[in-house]
CHARMM-style PDB file with segment names, atoms N, HN, CA, C and O in Angstrom:
ATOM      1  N   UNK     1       0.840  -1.172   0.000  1.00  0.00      PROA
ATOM      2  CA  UNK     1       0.000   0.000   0.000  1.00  0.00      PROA
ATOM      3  C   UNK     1       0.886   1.236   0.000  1.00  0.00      PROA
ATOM      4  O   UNK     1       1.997   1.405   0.502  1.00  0.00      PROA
ATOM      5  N   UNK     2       0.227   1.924  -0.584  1.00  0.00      PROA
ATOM      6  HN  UNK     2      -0.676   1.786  -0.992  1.00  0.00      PROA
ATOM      7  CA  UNK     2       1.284   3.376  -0.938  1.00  0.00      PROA
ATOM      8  C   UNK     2       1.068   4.323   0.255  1.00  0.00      PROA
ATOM      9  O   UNK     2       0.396   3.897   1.194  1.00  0.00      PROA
ATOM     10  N   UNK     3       1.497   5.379   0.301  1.00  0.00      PROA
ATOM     11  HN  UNK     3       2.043   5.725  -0.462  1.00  0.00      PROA
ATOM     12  CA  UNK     3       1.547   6.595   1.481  1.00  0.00      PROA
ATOM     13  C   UNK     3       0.944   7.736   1.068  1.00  0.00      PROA
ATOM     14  O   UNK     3       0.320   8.537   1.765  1.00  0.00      PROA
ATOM     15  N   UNK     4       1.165   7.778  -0.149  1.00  0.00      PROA
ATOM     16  HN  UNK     4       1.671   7.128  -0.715  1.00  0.00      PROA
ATOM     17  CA  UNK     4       0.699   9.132  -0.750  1.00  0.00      PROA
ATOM     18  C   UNK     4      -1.078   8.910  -0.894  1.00  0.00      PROA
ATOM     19  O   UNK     4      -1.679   7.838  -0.963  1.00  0.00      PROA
ATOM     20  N   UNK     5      -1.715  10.478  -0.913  1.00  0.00      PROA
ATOM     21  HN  UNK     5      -1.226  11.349  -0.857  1.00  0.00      PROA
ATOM     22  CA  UNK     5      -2.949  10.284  -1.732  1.00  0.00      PROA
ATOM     23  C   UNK     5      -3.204  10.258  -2.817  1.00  0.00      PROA
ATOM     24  O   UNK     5      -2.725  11.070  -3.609  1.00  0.00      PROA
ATOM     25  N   UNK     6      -4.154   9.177  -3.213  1.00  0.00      PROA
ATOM     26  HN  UNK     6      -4.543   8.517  -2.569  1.00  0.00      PROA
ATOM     27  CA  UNK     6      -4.492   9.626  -4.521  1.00  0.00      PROA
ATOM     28  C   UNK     6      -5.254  10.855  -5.024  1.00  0.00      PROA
ATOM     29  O   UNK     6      -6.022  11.457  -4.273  1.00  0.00      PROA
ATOM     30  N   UNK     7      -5.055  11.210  -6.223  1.00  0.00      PROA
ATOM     31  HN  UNK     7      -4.430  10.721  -6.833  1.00  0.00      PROA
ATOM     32  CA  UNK     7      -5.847  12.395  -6.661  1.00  0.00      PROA
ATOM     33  C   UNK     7      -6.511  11.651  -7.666  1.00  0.00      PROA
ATOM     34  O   UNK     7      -5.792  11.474  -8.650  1.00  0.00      PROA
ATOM     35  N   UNK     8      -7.931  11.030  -7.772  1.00  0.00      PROA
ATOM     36  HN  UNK     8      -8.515  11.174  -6.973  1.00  0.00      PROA
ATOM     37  CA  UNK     8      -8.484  10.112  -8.591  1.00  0.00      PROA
ATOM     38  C   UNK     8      -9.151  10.818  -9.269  1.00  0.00      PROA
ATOM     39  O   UNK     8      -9.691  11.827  -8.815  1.00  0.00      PROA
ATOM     40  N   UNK     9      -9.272  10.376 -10.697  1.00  0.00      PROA
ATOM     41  HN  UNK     9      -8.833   9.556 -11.066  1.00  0.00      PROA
ATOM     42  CA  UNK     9      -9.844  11.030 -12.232  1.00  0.00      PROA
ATOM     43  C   UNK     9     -10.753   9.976 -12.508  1.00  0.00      PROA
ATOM     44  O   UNK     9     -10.829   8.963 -11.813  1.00  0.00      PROA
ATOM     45  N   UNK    10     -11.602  10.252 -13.744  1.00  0.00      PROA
ATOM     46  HN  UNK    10     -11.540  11.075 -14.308  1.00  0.00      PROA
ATOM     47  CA  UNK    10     -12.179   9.249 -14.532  1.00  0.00      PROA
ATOM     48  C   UNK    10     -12.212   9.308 -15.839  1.00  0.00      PROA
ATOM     49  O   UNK    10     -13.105  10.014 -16.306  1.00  0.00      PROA
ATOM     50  N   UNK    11     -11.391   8.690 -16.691  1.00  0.00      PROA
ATOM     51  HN  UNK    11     -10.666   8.116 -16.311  1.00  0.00      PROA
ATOM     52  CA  UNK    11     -11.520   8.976 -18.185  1.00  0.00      PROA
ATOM     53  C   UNK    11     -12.718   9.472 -18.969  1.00  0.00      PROA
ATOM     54  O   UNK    11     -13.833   8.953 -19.012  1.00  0.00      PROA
ATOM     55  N   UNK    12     -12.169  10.894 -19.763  1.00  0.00      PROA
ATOM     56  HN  UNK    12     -11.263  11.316 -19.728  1.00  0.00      PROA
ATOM     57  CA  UNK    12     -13.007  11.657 -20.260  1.00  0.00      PROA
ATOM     58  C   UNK    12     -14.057  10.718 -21.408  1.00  0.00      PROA
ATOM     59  O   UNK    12     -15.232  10.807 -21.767  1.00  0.00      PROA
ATOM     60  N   UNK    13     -12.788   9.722 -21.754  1.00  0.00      PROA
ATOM     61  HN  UNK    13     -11.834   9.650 -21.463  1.00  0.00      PROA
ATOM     62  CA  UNK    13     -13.960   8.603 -22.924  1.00  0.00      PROA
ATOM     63  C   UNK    13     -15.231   7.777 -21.739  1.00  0.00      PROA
ATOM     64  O   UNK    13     -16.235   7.292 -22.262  1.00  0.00      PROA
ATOM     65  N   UNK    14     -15.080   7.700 -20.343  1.00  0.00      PROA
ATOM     66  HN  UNK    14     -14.265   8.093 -19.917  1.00  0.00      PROA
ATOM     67  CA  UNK    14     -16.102   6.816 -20.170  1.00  0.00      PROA
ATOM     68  C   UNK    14     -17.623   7.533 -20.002  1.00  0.00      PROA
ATOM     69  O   UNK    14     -18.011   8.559 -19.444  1.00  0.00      PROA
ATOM     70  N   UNK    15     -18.151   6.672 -20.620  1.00  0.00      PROA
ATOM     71  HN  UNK    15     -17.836   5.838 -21.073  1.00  0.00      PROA
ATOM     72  CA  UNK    15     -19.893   7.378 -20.495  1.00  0.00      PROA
ATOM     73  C   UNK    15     -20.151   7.163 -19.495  1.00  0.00      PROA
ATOM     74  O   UNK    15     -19.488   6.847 -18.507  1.00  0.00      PROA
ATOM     75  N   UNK    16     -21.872   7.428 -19.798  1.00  0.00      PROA
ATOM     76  HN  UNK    16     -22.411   7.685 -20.600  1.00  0.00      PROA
ATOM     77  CA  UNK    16     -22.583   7.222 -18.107  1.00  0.00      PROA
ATOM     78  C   UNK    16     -23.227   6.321 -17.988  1.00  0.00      PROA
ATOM     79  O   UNK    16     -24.381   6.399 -17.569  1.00  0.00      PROA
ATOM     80  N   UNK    17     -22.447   4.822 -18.447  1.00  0.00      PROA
ATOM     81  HN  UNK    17     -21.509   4.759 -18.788  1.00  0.00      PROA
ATOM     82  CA  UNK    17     -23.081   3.433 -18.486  1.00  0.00      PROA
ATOM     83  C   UNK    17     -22.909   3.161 -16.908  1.00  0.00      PROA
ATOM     84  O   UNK    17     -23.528   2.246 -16.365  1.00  0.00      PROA
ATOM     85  N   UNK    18     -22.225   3.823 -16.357  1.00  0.00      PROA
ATOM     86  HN  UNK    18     -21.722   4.566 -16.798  1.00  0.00      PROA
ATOM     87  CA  UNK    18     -21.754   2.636 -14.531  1.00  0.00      PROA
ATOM     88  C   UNK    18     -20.798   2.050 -14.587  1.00  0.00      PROA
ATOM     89  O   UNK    18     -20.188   1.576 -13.628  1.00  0.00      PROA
ATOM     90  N   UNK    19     -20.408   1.964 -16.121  1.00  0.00      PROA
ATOM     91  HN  UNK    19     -20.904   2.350 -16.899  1.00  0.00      PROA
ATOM     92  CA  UNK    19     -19.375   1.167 -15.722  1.00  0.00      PROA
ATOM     93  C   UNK    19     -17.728   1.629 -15.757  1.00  0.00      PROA
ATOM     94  O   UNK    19     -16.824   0.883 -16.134  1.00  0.00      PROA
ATOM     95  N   UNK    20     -17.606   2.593 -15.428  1.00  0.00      PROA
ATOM     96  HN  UNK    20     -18.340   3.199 -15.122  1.00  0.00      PROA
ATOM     97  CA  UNK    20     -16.295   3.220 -15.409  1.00  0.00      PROA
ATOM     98  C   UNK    20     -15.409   2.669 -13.872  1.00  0.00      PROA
ATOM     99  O   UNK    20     -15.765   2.263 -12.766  1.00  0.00      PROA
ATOM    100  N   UNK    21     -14.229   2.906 -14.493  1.00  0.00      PROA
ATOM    101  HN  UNK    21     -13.940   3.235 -15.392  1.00  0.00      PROA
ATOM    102  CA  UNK    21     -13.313   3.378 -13.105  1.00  0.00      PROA
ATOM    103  C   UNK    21     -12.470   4.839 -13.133  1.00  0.00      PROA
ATOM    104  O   UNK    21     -12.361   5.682 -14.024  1.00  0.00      PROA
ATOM    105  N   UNK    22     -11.967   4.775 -11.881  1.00  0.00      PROA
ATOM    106  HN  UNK    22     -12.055   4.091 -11.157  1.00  0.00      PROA
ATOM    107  CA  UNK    22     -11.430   5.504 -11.226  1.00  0.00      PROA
ATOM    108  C   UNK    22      -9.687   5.471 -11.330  1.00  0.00      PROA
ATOM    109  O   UNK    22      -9.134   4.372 -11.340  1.00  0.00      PROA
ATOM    110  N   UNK    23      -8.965   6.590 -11.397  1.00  0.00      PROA
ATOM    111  HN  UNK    23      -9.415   7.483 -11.388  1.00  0.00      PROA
ATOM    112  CA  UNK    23      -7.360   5.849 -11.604  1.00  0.00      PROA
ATOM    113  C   UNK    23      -6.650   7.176 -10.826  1.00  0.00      PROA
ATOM    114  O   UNK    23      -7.071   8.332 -10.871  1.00  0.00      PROA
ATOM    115  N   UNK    24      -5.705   6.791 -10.253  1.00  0.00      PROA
ATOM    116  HN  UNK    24      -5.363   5.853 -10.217  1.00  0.00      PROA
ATOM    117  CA  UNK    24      -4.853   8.339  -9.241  1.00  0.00      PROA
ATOM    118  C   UNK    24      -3.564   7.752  -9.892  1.00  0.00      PROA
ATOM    119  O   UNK    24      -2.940   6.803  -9.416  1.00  0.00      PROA
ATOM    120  N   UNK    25      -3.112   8.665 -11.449  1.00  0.00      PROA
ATOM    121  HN  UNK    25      -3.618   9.436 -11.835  1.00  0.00      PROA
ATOM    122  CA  UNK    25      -1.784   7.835 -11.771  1.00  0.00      PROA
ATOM    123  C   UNK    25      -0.620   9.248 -11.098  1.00  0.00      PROA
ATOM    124  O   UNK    25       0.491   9.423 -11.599  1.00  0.00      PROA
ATOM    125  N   UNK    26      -1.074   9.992 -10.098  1.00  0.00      PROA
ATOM    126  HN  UNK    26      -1.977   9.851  -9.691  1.00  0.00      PROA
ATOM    127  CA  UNK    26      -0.190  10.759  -9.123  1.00  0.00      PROA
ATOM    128  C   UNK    26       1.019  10.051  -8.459  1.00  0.00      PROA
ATOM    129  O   UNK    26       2.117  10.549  -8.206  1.00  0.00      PROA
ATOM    130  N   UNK    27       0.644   8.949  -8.259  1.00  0.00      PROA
ATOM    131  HN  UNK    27      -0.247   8.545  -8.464  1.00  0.00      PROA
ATOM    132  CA  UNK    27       1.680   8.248  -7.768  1.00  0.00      PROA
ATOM    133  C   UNK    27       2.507   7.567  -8.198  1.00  0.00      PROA
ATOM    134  O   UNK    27       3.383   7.040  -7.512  1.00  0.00      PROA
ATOM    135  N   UNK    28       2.333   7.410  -9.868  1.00  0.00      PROA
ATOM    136  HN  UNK    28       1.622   7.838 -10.426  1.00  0.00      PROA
ATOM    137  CA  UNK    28       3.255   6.800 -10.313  1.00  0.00      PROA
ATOM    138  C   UNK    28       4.496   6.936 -10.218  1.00  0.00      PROA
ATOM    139  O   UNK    28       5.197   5.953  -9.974  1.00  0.00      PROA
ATOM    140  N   UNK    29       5.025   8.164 -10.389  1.00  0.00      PROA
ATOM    141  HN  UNK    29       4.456   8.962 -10.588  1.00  0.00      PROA
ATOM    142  CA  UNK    29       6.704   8.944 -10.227  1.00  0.00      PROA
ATOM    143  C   UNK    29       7.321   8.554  -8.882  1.00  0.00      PROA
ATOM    144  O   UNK    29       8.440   8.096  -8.650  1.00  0.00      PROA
ATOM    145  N   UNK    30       5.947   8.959  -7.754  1.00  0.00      PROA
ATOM    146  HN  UNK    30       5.038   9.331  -7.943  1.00  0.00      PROA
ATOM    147  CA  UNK    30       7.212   8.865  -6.674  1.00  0.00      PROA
ATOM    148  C   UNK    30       6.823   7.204  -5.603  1.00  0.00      PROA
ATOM    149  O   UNK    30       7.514   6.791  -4.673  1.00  0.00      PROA
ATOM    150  N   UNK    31       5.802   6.697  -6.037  1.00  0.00      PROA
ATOM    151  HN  UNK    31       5.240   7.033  -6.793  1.00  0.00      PROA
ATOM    152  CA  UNK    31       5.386   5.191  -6.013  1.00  0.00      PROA
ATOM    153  C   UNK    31       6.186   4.310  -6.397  1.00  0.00      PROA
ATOM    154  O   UNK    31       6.883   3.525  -5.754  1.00  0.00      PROA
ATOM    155  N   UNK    32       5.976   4.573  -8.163  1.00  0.00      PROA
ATOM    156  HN  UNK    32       5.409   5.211  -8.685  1.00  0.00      PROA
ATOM    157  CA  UNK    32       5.118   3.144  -8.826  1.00  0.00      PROA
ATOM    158  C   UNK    32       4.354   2.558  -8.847  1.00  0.00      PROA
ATOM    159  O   UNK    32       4.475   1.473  -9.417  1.00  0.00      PROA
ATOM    160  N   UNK    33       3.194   2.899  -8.278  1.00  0.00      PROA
ATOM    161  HN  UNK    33       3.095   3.780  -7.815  1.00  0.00      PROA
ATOM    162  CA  UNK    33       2.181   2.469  -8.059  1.00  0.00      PROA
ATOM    163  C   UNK    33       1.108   3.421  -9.472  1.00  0.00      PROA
ATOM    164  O   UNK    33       1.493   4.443 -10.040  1.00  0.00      PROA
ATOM    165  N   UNK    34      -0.639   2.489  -9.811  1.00  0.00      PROA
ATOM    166  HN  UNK    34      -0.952   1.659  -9.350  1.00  0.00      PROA
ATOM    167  CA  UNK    34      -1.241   3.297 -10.252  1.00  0.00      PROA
ATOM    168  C   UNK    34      -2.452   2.959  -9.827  1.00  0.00      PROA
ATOM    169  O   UNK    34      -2.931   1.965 -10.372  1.00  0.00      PROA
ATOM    170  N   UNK    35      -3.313   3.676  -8.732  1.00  0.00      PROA
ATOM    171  HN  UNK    35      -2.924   4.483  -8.290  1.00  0.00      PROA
ATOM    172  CA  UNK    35      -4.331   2.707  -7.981  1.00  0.00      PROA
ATOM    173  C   UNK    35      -5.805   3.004  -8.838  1.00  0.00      PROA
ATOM    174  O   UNK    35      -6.162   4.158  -9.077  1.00  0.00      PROA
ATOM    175  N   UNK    36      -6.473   2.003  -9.192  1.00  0.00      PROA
ATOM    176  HN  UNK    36      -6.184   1.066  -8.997  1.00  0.00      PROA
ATOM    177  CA  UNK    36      -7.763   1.826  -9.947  1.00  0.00      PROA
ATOM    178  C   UNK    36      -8.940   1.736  -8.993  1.00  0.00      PROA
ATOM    179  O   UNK    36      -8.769   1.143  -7.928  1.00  0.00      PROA
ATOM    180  N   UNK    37      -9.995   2.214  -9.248  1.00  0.00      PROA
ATOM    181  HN  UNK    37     -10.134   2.696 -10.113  1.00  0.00      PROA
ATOM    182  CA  UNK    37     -10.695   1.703  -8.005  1.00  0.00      PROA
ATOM    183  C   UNK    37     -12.412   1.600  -8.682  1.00  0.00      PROA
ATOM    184  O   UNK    37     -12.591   2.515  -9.486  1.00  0.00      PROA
ATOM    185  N   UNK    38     -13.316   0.938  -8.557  1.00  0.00      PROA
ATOM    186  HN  UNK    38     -13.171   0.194  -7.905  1.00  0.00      PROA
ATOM    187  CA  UNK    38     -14.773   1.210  -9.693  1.00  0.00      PROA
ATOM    188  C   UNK    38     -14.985   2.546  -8.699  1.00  0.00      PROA
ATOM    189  O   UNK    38     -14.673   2.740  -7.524  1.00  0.00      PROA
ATOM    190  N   UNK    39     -15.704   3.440  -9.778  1.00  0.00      PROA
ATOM    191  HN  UNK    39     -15.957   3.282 -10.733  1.00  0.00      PROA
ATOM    192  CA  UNK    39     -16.261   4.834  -9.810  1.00  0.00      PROA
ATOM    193  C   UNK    39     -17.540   4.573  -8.637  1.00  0.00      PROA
ATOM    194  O   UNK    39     -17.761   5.381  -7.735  1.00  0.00      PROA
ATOM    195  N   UNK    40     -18.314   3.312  -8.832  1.00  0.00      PROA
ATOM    196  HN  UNK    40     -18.134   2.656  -9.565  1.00  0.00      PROA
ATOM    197  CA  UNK    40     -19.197   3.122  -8.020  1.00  0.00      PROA
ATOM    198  C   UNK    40     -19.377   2.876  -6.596  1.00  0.00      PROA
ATOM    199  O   UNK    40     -20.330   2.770  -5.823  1.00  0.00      PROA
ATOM    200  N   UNK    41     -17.760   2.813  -6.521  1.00  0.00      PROA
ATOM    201  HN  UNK    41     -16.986   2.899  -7.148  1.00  0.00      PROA
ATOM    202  CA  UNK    41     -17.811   2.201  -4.658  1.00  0.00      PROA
ATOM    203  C   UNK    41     -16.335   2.916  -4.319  1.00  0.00      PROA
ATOM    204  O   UNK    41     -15.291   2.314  -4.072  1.00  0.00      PROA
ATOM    205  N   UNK    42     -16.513   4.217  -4.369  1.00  0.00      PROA
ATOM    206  HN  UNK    42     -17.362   4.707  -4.570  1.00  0.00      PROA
ATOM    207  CA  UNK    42     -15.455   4.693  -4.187  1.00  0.00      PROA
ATOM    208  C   UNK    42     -14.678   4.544  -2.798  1.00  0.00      PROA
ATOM    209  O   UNK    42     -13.453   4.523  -2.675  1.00  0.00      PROA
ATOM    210  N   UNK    43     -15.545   4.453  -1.862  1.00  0.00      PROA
ATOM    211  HN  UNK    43     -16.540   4.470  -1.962  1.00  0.00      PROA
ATOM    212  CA  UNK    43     -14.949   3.726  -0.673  1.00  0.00      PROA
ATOM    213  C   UNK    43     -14.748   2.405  -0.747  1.00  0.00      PROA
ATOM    214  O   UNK    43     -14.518   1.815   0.308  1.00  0.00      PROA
ATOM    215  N   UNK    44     -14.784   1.786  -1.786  1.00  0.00      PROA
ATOM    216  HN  UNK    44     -14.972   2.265  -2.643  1.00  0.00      PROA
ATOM    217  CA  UNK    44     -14.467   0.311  -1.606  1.00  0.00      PROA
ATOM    218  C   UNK    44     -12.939  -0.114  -1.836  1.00  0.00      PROA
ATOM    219  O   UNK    44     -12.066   0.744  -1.703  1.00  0.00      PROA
ATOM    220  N   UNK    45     -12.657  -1.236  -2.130  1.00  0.00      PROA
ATOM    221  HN  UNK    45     -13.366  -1.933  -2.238  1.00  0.00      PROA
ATOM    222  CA  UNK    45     -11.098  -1.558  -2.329  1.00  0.00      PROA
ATOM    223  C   UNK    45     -10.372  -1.143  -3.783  1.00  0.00      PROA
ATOM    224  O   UNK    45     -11.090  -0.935  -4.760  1.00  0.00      PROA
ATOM    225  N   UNK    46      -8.965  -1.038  -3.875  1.00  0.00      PROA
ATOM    226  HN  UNK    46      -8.382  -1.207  -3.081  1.00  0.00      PROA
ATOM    227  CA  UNK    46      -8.553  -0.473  -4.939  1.00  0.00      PROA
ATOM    228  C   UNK    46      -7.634  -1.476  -4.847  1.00  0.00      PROA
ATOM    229  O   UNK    46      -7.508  -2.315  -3.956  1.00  0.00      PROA
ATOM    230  N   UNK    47      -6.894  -1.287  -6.020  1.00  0.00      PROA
ATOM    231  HN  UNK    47      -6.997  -0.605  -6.744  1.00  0.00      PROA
ATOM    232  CA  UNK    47      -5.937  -2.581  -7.104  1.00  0.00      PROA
ATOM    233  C   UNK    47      -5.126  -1.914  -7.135  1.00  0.00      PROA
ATOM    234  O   UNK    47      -5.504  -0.817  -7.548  1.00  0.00      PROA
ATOM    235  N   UNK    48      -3.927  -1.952  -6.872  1.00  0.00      PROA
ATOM    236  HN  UNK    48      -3.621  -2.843  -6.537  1.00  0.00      PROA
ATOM    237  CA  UNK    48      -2.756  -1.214  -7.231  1.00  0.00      PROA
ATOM    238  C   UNK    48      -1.931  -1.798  -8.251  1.00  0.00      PROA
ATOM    239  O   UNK    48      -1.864  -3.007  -8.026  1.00  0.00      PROA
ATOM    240  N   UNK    49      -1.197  -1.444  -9.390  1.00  0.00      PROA
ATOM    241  HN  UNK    49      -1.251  -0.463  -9.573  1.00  0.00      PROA
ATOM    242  CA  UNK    49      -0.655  -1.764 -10.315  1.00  0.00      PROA
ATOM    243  C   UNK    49       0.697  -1.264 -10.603  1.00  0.00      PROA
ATOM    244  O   UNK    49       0.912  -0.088 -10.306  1.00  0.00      PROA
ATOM    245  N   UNK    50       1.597  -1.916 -11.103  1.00  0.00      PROA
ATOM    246  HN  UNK    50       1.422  -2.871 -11.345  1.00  0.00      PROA
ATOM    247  CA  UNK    50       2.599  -1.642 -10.953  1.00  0.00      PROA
ATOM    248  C   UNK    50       2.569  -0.499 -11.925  1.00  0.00      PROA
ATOM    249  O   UNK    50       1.550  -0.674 -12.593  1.00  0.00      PROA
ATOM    250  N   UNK    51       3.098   0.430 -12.274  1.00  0.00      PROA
ATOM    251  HN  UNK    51       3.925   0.572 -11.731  1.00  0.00      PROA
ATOM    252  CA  UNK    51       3.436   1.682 -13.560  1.00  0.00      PROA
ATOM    253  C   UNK    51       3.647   1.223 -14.434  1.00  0.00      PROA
ATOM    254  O   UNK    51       2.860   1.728 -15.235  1.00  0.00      PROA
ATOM    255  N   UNK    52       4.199   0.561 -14.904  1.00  0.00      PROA
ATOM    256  HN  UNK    52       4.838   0.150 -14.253  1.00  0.00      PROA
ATOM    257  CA  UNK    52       4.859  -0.737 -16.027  1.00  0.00      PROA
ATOM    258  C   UNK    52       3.685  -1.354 -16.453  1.00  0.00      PROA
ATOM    259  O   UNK    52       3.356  -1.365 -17.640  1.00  0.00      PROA
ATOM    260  N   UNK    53       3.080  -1.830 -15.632  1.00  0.00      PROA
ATOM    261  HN  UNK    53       3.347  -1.822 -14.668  1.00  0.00      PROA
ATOM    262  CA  UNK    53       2.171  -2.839 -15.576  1.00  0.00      PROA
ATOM    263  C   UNK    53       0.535  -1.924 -16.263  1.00  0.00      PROA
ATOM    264  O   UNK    53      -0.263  -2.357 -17.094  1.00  0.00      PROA
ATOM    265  N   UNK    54       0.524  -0.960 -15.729  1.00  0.00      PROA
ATOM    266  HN  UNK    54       1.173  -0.608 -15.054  1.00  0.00      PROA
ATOM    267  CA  UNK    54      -1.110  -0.012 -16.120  1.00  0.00      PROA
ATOM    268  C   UNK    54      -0.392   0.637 -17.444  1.00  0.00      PROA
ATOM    269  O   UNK    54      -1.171   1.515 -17.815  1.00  0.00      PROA
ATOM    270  N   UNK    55       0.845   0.601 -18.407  1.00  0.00      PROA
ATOM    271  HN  UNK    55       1.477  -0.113 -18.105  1.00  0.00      PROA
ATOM    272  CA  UNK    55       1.447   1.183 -19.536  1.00  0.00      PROA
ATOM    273  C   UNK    55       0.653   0.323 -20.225  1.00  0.00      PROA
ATOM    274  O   UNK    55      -0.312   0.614 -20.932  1.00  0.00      PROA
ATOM    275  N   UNK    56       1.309  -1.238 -19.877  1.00  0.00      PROA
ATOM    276  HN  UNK    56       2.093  -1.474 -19.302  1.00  0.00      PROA
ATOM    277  CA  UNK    56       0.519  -2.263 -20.686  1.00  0.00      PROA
ATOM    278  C   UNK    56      -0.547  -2.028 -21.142  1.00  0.00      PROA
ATOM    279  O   UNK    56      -0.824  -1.760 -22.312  1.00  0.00      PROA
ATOM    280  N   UNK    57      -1.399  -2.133 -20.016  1.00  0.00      PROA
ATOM    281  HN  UNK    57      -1.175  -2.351 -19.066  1.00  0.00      PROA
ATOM    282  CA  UNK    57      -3.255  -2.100 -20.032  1.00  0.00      PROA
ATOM    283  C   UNK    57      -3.719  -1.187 -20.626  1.00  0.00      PROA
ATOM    284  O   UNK    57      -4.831  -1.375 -21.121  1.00  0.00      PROA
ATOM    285  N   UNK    58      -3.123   0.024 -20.794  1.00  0.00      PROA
ATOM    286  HN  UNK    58      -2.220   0.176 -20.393  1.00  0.00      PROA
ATOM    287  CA  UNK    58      -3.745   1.389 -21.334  1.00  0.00      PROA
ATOM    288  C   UNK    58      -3.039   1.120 -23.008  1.00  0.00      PROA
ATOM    289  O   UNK    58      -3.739   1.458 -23.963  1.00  0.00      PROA
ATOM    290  N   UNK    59      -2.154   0.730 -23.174  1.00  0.00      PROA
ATOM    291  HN  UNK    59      -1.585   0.456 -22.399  1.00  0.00      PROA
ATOM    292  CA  UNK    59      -1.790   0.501 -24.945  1.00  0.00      PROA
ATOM    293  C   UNK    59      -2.931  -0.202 -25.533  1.00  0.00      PROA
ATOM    294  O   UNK    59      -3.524   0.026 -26.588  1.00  0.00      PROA
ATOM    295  N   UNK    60      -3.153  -1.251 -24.498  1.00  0.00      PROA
ATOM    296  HN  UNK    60      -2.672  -1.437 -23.642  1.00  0.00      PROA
ATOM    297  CA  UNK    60      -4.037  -2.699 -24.848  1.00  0.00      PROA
ATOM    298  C   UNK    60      -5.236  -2.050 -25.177  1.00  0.00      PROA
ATOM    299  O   UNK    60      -5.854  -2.223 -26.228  1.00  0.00      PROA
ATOM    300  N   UNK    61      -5.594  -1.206 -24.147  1.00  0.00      PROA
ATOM    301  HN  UNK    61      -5.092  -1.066 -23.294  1.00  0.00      PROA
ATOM    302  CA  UNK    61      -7.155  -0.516 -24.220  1.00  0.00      PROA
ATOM    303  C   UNK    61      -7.176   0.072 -25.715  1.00  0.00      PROA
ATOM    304  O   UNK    61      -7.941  -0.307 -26.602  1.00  0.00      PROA
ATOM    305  N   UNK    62      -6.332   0.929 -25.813  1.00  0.00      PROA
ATOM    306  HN  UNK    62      -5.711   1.237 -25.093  1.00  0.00      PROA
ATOM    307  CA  UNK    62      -6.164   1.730 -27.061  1.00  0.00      PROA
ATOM    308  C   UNK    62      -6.106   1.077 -28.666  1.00  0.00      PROA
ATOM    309  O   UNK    62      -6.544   1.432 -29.760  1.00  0.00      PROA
ATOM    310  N   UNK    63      -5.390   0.040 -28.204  1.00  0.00      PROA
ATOM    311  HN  UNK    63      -5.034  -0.249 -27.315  1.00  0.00      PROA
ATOM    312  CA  UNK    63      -5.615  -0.913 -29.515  1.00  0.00      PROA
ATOM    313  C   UNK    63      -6.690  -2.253 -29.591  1.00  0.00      PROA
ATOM    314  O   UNK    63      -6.796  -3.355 -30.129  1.00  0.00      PROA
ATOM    315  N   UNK    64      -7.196  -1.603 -28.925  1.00  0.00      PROA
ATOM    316  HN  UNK    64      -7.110  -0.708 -28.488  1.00  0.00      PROA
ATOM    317  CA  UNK    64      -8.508  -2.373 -29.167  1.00  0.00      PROA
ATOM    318  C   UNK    64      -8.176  -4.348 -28.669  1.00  0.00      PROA
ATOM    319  O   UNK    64      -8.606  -5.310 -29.306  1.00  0.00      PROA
ATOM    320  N   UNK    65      -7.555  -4.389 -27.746  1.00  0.00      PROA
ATOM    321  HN  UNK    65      -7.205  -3.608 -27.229  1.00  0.00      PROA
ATOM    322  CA  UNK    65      -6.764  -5.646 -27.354  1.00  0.00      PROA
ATOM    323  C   UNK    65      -7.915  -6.490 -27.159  1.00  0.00      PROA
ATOM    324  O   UNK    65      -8.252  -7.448 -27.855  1.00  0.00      PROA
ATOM    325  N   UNK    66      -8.634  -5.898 -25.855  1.00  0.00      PROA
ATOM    326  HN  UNK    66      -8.361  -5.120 -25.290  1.00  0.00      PROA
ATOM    327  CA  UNK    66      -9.818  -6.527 -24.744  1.00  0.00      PROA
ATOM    328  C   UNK    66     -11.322  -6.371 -25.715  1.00  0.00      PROA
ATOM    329  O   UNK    66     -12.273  -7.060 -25.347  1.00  0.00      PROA
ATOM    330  N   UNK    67     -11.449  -5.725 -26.587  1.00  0.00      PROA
ATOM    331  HN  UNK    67     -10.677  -5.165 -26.886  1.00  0.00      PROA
ATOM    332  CA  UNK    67     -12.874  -5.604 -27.258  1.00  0.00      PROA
ATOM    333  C   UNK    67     -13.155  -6.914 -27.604  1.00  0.00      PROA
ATOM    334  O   UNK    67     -12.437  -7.584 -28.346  1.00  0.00      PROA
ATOM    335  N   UNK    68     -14.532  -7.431 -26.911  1.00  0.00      PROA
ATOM    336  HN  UNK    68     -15.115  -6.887 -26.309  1.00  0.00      PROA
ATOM    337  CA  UNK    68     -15.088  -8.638 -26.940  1.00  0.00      PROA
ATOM    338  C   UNK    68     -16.010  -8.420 -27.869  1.00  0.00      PROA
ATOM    339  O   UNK    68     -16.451  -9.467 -28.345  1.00  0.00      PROA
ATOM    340  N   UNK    69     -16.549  -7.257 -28.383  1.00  0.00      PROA
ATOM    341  HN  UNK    69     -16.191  -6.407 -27.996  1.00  0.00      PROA
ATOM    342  CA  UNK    69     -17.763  -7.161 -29.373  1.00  0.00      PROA
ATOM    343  C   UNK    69     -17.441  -7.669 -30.446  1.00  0.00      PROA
ATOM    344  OT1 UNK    69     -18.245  -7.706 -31.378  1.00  0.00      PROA
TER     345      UNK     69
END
């Protein structure tokens, strides 16, 4: 678990399906960390990811990796 706070955003692409998350990539620099958390339970638990690791996921997103449609 990290020390710092997050300053959590929500991507300007997600609509207002519910189903978005939450991401504080503030901490990446002085972490490494990039904590995700669903938009819906903002007090609930968060995933921390390595910096390296959320580079991956966000290329993937972008190229259309995970699209199940």
């Amino acid at each position: 678990m990290t020390t710092g706070i997050p300053h959590w955003f929500t991507s300007s692409y997600s609509g207002n399906g519910g189903s978005c998350v939450e991401v504080a990539t503030n901490l990446a620099a002085t972490h490494g960390t990039v904590p995700v958390r669903d938009s819906k339970v903002p007090a609930g638990p968060e995933l921390h990811l390595s910096a390296s690791a959320f580079t991956v996921f966000v290329a993937g997103v972008k190229s259309d990796e995970f699209d199940i449609a």
